[in-house]
C-alpha positions in Angstrom: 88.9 94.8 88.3 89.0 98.8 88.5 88.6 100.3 85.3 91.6 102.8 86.1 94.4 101.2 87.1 98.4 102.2 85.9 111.7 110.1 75.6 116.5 112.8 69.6 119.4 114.5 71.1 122.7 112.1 71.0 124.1 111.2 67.6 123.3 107.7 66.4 126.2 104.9 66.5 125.1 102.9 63.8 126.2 104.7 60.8 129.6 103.5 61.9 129.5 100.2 62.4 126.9 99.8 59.4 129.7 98.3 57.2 131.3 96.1 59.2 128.0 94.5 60.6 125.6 95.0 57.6 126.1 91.0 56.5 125.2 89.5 60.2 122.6 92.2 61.2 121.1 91.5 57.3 121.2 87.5 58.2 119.1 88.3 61.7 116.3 88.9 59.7 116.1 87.5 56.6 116.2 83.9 54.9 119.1 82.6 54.4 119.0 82.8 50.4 118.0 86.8 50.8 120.6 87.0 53.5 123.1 86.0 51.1 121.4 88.5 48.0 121.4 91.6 50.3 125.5 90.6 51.0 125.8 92.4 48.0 123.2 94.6 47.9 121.8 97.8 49.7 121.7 97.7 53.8 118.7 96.6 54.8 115.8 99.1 56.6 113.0 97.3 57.4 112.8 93.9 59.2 110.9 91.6 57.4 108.1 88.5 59.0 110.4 85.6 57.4 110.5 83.3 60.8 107.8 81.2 61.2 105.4 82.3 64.8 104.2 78.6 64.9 107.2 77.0 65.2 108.8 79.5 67.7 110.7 78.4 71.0 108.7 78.8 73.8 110.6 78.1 76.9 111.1 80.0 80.9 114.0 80.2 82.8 114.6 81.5 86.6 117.2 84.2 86.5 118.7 84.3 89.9 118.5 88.5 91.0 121.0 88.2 94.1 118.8 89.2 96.3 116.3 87.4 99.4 113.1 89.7 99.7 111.0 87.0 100.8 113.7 86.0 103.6 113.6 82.0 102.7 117.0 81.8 103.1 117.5 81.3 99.0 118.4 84.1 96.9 115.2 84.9 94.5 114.5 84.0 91.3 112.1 85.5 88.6 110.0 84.0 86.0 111.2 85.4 82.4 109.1 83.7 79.5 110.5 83.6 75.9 109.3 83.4 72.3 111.9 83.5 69.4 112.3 82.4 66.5 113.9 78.7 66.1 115.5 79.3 62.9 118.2 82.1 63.8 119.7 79.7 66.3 120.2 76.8 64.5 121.7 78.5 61.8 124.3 79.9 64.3 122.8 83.3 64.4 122.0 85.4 67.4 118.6 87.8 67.6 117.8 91.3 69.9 115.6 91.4 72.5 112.1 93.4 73.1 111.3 92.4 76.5 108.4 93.6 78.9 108.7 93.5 82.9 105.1 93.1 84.5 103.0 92.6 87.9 100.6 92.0 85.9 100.6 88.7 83.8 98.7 86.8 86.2 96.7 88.7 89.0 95.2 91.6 86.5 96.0 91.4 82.6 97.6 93.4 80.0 96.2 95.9 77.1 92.5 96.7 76.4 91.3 92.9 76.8 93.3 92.3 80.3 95.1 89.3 78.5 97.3 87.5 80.9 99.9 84.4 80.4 98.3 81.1 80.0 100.7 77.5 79.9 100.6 74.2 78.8 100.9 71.3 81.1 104.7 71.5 80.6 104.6 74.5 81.9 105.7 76.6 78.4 104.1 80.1 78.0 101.1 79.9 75.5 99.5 82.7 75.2 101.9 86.3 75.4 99.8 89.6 76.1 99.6 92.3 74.2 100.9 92.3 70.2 104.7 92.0 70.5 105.9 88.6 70.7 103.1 88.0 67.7 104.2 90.5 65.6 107.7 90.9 66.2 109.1 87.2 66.3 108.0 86.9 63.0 110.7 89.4 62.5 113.5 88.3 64.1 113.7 89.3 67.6 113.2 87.6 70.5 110.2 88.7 73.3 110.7 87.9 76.8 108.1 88.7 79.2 109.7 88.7 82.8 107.4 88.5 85.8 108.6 90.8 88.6 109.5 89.4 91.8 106.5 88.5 94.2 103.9 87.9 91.0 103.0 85.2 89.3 105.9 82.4 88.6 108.6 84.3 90.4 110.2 84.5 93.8 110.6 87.7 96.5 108.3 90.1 97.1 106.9 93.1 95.9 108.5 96.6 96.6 106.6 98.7 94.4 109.3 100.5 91.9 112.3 99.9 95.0 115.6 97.6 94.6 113.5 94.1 93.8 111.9 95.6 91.4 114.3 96.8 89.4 117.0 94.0 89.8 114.1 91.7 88.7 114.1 93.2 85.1 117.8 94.3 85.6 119.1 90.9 86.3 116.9 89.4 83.6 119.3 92.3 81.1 122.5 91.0 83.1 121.6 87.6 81.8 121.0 87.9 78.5 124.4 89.5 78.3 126.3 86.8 80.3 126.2 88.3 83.2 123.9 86.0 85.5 122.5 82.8 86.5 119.5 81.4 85.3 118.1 78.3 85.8 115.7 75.9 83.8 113.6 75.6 86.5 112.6 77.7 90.0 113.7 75.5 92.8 116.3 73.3 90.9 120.0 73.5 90.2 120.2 73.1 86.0 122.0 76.5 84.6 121.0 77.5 81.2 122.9 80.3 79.1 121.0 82.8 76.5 123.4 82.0 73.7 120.8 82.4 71.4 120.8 86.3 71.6 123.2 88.8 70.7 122.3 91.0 74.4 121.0 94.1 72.7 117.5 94.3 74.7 114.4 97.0 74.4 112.2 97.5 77.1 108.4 98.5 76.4 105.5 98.7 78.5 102.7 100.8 79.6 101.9 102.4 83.6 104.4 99.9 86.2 105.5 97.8 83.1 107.1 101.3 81.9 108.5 102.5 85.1 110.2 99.6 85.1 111.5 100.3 82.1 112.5 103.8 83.3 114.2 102.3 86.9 116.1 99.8 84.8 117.7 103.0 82.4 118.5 104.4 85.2 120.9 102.3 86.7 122.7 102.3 83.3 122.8 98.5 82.7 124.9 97.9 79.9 122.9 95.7 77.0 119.9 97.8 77.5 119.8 99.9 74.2 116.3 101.5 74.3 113.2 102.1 76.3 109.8 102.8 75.4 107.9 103.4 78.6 104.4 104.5 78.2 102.3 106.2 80.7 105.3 105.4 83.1 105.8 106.6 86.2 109.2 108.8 87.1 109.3 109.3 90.7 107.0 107.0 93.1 107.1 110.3 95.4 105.2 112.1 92.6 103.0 109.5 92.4 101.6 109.2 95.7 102.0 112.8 96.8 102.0 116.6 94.9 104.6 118.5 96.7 103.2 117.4 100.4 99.7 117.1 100.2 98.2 113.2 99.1 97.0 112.2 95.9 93.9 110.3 96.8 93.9 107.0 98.6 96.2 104.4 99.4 99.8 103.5 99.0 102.5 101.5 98.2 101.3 98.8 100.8 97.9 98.5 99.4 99.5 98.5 95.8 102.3 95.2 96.6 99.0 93.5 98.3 97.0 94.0 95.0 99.1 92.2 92.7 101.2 89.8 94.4 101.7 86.0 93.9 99.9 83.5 96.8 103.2 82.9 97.8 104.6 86.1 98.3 101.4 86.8 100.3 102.2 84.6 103.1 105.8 85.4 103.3 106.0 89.0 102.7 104.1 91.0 105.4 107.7 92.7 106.1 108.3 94.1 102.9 104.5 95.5 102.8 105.3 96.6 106.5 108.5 98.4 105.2 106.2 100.1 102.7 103.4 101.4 105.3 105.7 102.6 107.8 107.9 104.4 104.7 105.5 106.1 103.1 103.4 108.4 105.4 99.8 109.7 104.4 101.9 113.1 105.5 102.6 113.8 102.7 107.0 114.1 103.8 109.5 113.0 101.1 111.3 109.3 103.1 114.2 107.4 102.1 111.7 104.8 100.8 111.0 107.6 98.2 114.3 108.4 97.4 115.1 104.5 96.8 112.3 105.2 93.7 113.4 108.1 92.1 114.6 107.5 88.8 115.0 111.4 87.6 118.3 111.9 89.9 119.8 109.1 88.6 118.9 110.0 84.6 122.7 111.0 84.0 123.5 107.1 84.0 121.0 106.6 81.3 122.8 105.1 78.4 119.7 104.0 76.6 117.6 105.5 74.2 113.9 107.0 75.2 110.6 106.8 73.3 108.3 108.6 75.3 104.6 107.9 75.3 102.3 109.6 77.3 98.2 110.8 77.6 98.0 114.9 78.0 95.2 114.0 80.4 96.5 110.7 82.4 95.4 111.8 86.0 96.5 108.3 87.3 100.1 108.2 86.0 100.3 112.4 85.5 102.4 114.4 83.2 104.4 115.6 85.3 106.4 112.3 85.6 107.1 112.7 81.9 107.8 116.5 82.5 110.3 115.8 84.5 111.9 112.7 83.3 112.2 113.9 80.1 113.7 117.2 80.8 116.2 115.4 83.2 117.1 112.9 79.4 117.4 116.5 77.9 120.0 117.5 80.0 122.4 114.8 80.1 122.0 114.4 76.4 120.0 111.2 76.1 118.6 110.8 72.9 114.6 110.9 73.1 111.4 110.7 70.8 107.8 111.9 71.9 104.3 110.9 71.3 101.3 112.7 73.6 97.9 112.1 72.9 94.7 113.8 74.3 93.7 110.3 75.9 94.0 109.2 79.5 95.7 106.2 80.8 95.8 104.6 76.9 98.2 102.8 75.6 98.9 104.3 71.6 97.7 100.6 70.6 94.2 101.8 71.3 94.1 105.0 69.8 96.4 105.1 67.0 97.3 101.4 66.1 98.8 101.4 62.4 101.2 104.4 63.1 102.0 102.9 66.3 103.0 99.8 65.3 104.8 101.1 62.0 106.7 103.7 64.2 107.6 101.0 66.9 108.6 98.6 64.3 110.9 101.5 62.9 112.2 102.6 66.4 113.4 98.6 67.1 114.6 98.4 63.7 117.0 101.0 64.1 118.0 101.1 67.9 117.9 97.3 68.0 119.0 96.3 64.7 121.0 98.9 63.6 119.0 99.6 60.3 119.0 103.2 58.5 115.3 104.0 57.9 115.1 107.4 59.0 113.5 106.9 61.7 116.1 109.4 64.1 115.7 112.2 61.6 112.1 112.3 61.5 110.7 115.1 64.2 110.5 114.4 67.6 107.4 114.7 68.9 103.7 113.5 67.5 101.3 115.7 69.4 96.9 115.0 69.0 95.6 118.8 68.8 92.0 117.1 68.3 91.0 113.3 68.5 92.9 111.7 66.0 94.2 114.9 64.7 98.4 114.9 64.6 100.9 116.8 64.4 104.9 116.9 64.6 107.2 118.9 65.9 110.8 118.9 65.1 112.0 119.7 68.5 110.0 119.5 71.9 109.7 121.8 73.3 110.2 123.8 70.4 113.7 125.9 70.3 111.5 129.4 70.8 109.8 128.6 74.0 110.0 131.0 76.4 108.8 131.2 80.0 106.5 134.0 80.3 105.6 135.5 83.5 102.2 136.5 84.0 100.3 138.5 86.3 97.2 138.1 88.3 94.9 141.0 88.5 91.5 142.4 90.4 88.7 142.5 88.1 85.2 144.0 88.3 83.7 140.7 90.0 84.9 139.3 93.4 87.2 136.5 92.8 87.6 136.7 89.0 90.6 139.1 87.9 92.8 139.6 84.5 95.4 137.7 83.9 98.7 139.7 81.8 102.3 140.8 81.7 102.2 143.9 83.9 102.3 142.9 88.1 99.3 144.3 90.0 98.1 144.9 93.6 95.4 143.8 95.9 94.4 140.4 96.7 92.0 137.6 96.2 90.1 135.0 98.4 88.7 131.5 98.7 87.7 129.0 101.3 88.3 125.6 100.3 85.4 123.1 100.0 86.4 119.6 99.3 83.2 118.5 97.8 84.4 120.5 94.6 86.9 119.6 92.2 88.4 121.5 88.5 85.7 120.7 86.9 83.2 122.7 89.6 85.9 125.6 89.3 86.3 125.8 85.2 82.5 125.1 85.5 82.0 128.4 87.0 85.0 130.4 86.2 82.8 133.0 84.6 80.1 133.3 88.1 81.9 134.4 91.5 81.7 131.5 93.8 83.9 131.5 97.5 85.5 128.0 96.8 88.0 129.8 93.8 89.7 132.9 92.3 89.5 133.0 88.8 92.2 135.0 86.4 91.1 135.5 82.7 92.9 137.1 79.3 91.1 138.8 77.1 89.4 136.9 74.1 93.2 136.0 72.0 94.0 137.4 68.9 96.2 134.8 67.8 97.4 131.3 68.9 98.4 131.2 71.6 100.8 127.6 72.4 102.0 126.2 75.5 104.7 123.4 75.4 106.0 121.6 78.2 106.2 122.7 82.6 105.0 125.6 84.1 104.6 126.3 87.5 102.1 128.5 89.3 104.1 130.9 92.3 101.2 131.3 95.0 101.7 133.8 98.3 98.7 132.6 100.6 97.6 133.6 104.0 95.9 130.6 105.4 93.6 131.1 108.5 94.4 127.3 109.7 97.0 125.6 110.8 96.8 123.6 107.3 95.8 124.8 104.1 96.3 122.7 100.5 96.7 124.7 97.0 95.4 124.0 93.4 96.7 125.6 90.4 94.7 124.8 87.3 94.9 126.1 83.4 92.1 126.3 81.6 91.1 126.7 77.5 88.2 128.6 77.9 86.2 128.5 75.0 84.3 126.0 72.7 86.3 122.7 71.4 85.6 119.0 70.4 87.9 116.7 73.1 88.3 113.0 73.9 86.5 112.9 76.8 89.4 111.9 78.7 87.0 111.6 81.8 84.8 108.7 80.6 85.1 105.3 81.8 87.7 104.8 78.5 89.6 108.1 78.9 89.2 109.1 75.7 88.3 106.1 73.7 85.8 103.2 72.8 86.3 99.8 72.4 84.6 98.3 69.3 83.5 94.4 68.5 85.4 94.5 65.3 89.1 93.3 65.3 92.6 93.9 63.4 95.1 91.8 63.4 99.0 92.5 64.2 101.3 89.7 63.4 100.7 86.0 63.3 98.3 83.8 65.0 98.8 80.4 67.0 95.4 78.6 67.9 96.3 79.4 72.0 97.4 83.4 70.9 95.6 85.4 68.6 97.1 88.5 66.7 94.0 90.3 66.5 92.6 92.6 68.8 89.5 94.4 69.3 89.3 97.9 67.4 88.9 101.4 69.4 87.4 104.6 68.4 87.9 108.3 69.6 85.3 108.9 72.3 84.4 112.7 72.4 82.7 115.3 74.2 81.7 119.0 73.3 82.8 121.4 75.7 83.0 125.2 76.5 85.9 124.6 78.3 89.2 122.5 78.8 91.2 122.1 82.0 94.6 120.6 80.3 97.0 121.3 83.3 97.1 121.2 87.0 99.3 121.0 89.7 98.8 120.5 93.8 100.6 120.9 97.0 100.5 121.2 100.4 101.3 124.9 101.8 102.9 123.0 104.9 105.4 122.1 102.8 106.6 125.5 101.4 109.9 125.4 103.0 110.7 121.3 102.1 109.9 118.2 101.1 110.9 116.7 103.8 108.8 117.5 106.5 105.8 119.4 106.5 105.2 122.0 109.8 101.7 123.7 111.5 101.0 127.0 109.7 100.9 129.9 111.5 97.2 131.5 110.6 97.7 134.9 109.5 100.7 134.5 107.9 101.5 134.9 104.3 103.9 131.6 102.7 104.8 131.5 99.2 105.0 128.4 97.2 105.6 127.3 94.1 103.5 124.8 92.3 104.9 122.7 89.7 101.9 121.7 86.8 101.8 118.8 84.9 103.9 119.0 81.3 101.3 119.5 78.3 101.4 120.7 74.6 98.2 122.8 74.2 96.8 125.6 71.5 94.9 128.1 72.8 93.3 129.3 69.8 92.4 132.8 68.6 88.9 133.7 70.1 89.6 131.6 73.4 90.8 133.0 76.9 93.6 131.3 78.8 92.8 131.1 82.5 94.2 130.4 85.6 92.2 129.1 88.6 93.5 129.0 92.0 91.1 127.0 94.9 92.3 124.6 97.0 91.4 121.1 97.5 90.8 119.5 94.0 87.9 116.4 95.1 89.1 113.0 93.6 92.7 114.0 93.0 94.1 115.0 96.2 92.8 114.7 99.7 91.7 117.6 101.7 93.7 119.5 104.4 92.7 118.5 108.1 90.9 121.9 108.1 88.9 124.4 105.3 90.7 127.2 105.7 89.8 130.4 103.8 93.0 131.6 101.9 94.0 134.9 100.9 95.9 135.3 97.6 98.7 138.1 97.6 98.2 139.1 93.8 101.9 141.1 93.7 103.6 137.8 94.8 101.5 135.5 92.2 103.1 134.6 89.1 102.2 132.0 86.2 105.2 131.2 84.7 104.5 129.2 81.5 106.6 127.8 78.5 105.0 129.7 75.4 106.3 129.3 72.1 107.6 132.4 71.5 107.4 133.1 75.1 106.3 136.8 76.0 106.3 138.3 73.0 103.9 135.7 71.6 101.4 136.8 74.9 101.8 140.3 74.4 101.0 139.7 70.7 97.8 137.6 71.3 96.6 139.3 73.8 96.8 143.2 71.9 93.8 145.0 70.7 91.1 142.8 72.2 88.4 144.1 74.7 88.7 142.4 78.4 85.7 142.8 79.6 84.8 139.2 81.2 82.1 137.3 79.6 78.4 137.1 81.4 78.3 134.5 84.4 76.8 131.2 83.1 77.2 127.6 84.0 79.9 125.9 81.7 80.3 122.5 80.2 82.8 120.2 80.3 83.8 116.7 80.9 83.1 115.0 84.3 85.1 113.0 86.4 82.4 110.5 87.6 84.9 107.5 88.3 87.6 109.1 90.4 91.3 107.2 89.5 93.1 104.7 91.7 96.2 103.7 92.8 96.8 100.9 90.9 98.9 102.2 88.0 97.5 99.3 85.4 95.1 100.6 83.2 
């Protein structure tokens, strides 16, 4: 199996109805003797691990979702497994959901150790990936892990992030607030009810299990309280293309055909068709993508977001965050952060005990309605160095500013000054596709024809960047196609994760921990992970791509006319990033990046129109804090040498699993 494969603004409503519920949300969770003590006593704020994990109901139903993907004739049905605990319901009370919506339970596996579902001969779920259902059963909620349509138990076909998708986790929602049919088995015509839950549902999961979190917000399904996608995906668009030119190989076809059931293989050669002929390799923004973007539709989001992402994911990139989140900002949406310096990682793997204290806390409050402080902590947890935190009250922070900044000739071909002031002349590179970001940073120092190259001066103070920039190129292309690479760079000396490795940042130990109770077919431990780092002169920590075809729209990329200067605007992936005193901050401009887009169908050389160039990026403090890092210090350019950083030696897929 590949090795790479795949959001606090609005005002809580518990505080008012903390006193009318405090007696039945305190029974949820506790025995029925403490239930009964804490009647009188404080509220609670912390669910406690009273229910017993071994005596748990296991059972599946097939929620019908209303739809016929697979053209049988029978409206689909998906698989949704269930743990809870038994002793809520026969004392007549009702438990919240955490609920996970996966391609993956069967065909590829979930977390670190690829788990996937495993039955009895009845057919009852035995083993659960991942932590949850161990450690949060226990607890008082329910877990149900729903298997999308086309995958595994369940009917239809795969659609990759379009309506089946969706409705397959959606209608699983609908049902566990009384608003659909499920059945007690897939073909047969026995109904069965979810009276054991109260319908207030969580959604969690990392790469597709997260977007599907994300798609299911955003049709503003009522029950759904709160989403925690991580490493999720935003826009499908954005994932397969940057701005017009195509990220890598395959597409959406390719990805239904990886993970679909035996079933839906031999009856869903439309759908994939659908897909193929949807989704050009032109780059061109189709219907089919529109269908999957979740960011237009973020003003129908009534759930809360807790937003996990990897600063250096370059399979699910932070620009899907960027955007999503700033989308949730807008409309109000009330959001929490985390971004590590990891890849495609799920925060069980690289910061387990805050992890699961702070999702225990997040559930606890959005699910059960307890006061513990979690919506007044600050928003964001950011990694400045492996396992290194630190919190910020706001992201971006209230004082960030866009500064625009200026590209300027220096005293070596192809590597200028980069500052406040516009400049004249111009700059030049022809694009090689054998080199990617690495090649560039590698050599930002050493004039080389694949790049231009724009430094500061050595900073006099910190110097932080917090959220999307986006690089404005004006380029003379002398072919009919051209593609575009803006790149920031942290030049100077650091310790990283070495986000490039094999485990994007981390290493997987043969020690375990365990997170919640144990049954002899489901363990609760899980193998340990340390930080895996690299020393480097240098750190890439944004980029963004596009296809100068597309300057004028999405929609439908033209010929370029060589000899004649377009301007484009690049958007870059979202990041939080210190440039610290001593360090330059540079931007690179080359064209095709090798591994991450595809090239052009021709090298052209490009010539860069330096009074039309702008970086314009979100500083805290915006321009003032350049001008005032940047004052006093000598910019002459450091001597051309060869520098090191990490290397991308296996290029990422599209398979967003991880």
């Amino acid at each position: 199996m590949p090795t790479r494969i795949l959001l606090l603004a609005r005002s809580t409503i518990w505080r008012a109805l903390a006193t009318a519920v405090v007696a039945v949300l305190t029974a949820a969770v506790l025995t029925p003797t403490a239930a009964r003590a804490a009647a009188t006593g404080p509220a609670p704020r912390e669910s406690r691990p009273v229910y017993s994990y071994a005596h748990a109901v296991r059972e599946s139903v097939w929620v019908d979702t209303g739809l016929d993907e697979d053209g049988d004739g029978r409206t689909d049905r998906v698989a949704a497994d269930i743990v809870r605990p038994s002793e809520p319901a026969r004392q007549g009370r009702k438990v919240p959901v955490i609920m996970d919506a996966s391609p993956y339970y069967s065909c590829c596996g979930r977390g670190n150790e690829s788990q996937v579902k495993t039955y009895d001969p009845q057919g009852r779920v035995v083993q659960m990936p991942l932590f949850y259902d161990n450690y949060f059963v226990p607890r008082g909620y329910a877990f149900v892990g729903v298997d999308l349509a086309g995958t595994n138990r369940s009917d239809g076909c795969v659609d990759v992030g379009g309506r089946s998708d969706i409705q397959s986790a959606k209608a699983v929602v609908d049902w566990l607030n009384g608003r659909a049919t499920a059945y007690t088995t897939r073909t047969g015509t026995k109904t069965v009810k979810a009276g054991w839950t109260n319908g207030r549902t969580g959604m969690i999961g990392k790469s597709w299990d997260g977007t599907i979190a994300n798609g299911v917000a955003a049709t503003g399904v009522r029950g759904l309280k709160t989403i925690v996608p991580i490493s999720a995906i935003s826009s499908w668009y954005d994932y397969y293309d940057a701005q017009g030119a195509p990220l890598y190989d395959g597409g959406p076809d390719e990805l239904a055909g990886y993970v679909e059931s035996d079933a839906a293989h031999a009856h869903c050669a439309a759908v994939q068709k659908k897909l193929a002929d949807g989704s050009p390799r032109s780059g061109d923004w189709t219907p089919l993508w529109t269908e999957r973007d979740y960011v237009k539709d973020a003003a129908k989001v009534r759930a809360s977001v807790f937003l996990v992402h990897g600063m250096q994911d370059l399979n699910v990139r932070t620009q899907h965050l960027g955007q999503w989140w700033d989308a949730l900002a807008r409309h109000g949406v009330k959001r929490k952060i985390w971004l590590s310096q990891t890849g495609h990682v799920d925060p069980f793997d690289y910061r387990r005990g805050a992890w699961v204290d702070t999702l225990h806390r997040w559930f606890d409050h959005e699910l059960l309605g307890y006061d513990n402080g979690v919506d007044r902590e600050p928003m964001a947890d950011i990694e400045r160095h492996p396992d290194q935190w630190v919190t910020s009250r706001l992201w971006p922070p209230r004082t960030t500013g866009t500064a625009v900044l200026h590209p300027a000739p220096g005293t070596r071909a192809g590597i200028g000054t980069l500052g406040l002031r516009p400049a004249r002349g111009t700059e030049t590179f022809t694009d090689d596709p054998a080199l990617s970001e690495t090649d560039w940073a590698g050599r930002l120092t050493t004039p080389t024809p694949e790049k231009t190259g724009f430094l500061t001066a050595p900073l006099t103070h910190d110097l932080r960047l917090s959220g999307s920039a986006t690089v404005t190129v004006n380029a003379t292309p002398t072919t009919a196609s051209a593609h575009l690479s803006a790149v920031l760079v942290d030049l100077g000396p650091d310790t990283v994760r070495d986000y490039a490795d094999a485990g994007e940042g981390i290493t997987t130990l043969t020690t375990r921990s365990c997170w919640g109770e144990s049954t002899a077919g489901d363990s609760a431990c899980f193998k340990e992970t340390a930080a895996r780092t690299a020393k480097v002169d240098y750190t890439v920590f944004s980029r963004g791509w596009a296809d100068l075809g597309h300057y004028a729209s999405l929609g439908k990329g033209v010929p370029l006319t060589p000899g004649k200067a377009y301007t484009m605007t690049l958007r870059l992936a979202a990041t939080d990033h210190v440039v610290p005193k001593g360090h330059r901050l540079a931007l690179i401009i080359a064209g095709t990046d090798r591994d991450l887009i595809d090239p052009p169908s021709t090298k052209p050389t490009v010539t860069v129109s330096l009074p039309g160039t702008t970086a314009n990026l979100p500083l805290v403090g915006g321009a003032a804090a350049f001008a005032r890092a940047t004052a006093g210090s000598a910019a002459a350019l450091p001597e051309p040498r060869v520098l090191q950083g990490v290397r991308v030696t296996n290029p990422p897929r599209h398979v967003p699993l991880g």
